[in-house]
C-alpha positions, -999 to +999 in steps of 0.1 A: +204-431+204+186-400+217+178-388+180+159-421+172+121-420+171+106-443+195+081-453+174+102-471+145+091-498+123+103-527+143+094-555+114+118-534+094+147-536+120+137-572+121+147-574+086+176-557+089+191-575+116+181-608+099+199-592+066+233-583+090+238-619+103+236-632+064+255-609+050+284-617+080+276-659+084+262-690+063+241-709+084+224-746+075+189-733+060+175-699+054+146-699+081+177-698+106+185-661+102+149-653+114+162-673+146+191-656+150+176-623+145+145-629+170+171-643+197+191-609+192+160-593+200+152-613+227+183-599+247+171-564+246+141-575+266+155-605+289+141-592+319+111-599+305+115-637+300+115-668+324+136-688+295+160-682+272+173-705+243+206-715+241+222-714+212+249-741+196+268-740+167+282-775+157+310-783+134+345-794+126+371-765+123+366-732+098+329-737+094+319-705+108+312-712+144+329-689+158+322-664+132+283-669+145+295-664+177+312-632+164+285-618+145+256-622+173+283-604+197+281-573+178+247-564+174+232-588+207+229-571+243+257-567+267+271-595+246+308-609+258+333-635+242+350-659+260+375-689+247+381-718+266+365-701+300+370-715+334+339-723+358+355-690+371+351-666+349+316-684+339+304-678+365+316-641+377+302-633+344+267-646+347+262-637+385+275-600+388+270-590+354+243-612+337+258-605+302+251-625+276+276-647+268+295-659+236+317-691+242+344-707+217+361-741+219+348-755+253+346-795+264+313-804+282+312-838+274+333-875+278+366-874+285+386-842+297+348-823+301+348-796+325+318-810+346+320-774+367+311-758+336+287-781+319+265-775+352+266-742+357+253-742+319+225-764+325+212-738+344+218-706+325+184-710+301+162-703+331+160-680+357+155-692+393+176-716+385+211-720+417+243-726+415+259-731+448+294-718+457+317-726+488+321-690+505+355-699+526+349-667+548+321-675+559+311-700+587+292-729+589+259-734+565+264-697+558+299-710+539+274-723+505+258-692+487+235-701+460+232-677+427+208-672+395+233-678+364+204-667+343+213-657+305+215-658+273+244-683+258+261-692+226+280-722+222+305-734+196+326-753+196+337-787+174+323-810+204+295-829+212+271-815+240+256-841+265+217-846+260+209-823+289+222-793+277+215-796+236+179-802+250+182-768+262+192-752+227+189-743+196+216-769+174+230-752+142+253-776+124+278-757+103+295-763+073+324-747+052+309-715+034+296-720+000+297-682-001+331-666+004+314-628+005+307-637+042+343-637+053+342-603+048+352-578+073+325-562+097+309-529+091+314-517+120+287-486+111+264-509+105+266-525+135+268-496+158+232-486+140+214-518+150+225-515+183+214-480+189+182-492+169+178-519+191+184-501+225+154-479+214+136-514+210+144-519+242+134-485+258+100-491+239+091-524+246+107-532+281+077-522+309+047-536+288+035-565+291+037-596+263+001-609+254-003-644+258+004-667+229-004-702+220+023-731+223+046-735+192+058-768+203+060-798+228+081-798+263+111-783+263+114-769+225+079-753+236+096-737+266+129-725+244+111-707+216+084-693+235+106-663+241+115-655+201+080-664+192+066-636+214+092-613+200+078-626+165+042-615+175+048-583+188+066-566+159+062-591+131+032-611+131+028-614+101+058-637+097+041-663+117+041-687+091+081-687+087+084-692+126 
């Protein structure tokens, strides 16, 4: 990473991220990847942001969910995979290590949802958000301890989400690949460049300070995209129009 100039042509990494995740996945439309790719960016710099969209991948079985999931994890920031996860480990992930987090086949909705779960994901998309937690060795009102789950989260799974949380995300609805090239196996190379690209990225752009933008949207989509858009306008502005 030391060997990379600081001053690299981010629009260009931009590209190249976009042009890993299609090479790897086959997502609904082609303005998606530039999603994917500013949200992979965006966890380089999440210190930096109040909000963070989460991200859901829709779809009945071998559709590529969890192959987004996969992909994301490889070039993304302190990016863990988790199946099935317990409130648990949820939540020992997001408080002591604020990781981002990649999670496969979970139920958050009707019957059988995990209602633990579902809430401490409400509250991952923005920081100053609590969840509480019963301290048993502790006495009295010192006993609940409230924590900031605040992080960035991918969701897929084959089942509905309640309205609360897909009104905190970005929905992909998958569908079996038309392109069999993208079942391919990783380049692991590749990947390891982009990261070490990006960790540069995030050496370079970490301490300034984002200039302020204009709203891209109403209510809460305003408030989940804000954070890729300011990515956008500080190393590709001149992809507005595709935002």
């Amino acid at each position: 990473v030391l060997d990379l100039p600081i001053d690299q042509d981010y629009q260009e990494l931009l590209d190249e991220v976009e042009q890993f995740i299609k090479t790897y996945v086959e997502l609904p439309s082609e303005g998606d990847y530039l999603y994917l790719a500013l949200w992979v960016f965006h966890t380089y710099l999440i210190e930096k942001f109040g909000v963070t969209p989460l991200l859901y991948f829709y779809g009945v079985q071998v559709t590529g969910k969890t192959r987004a999931g996969e992909v994301l994890s490889k070039i993304g920031f302190k990016v863990e995979r988790l199946t099935a996860p317990t409130e648990a480990t949820l939540f020992r992930s997001a408080s002591y290590f604020k990781n981002a987090l990649v999670i496969d086949e979970i139920k958050l909705w009707g019957r059988d949802a995990n209602e633990n779960v579902a809430n401490l994901i409400k509250s991952r998309y923005k920081r100053g958000l609590k969840v509480s937690r019963i301290n048993l060795e502790n006495k009295g009102e010192e006993q609940v301890e409230y924590f900031d789950v605040f992080a960035p989260m991918v969701i897929c799974t084959t089942e509905p989400l309640n309205e609360i949380i897909e009104s905190r995300c970005l929905r992909f609805i998958m569908r079996a690949n038309v392109n069999p090239d993208v079942e391919k196996s990783f380049n692991e190379t590749w990947g390891q460049d982009l990261r070490n690209k990006l960790t540069m990225f995030r050496a370079c752009y970490l301490k300034p300070e984002f200039e302020e933008i204009k709203r891209v949207a109403r209510r809460r989509l305003n408030e989940i995209l804000t954070p890729l858009y300011q990515v956008l306008m500080l190393i590709a502005p001149g992809r507005e129009d595709e935002f």
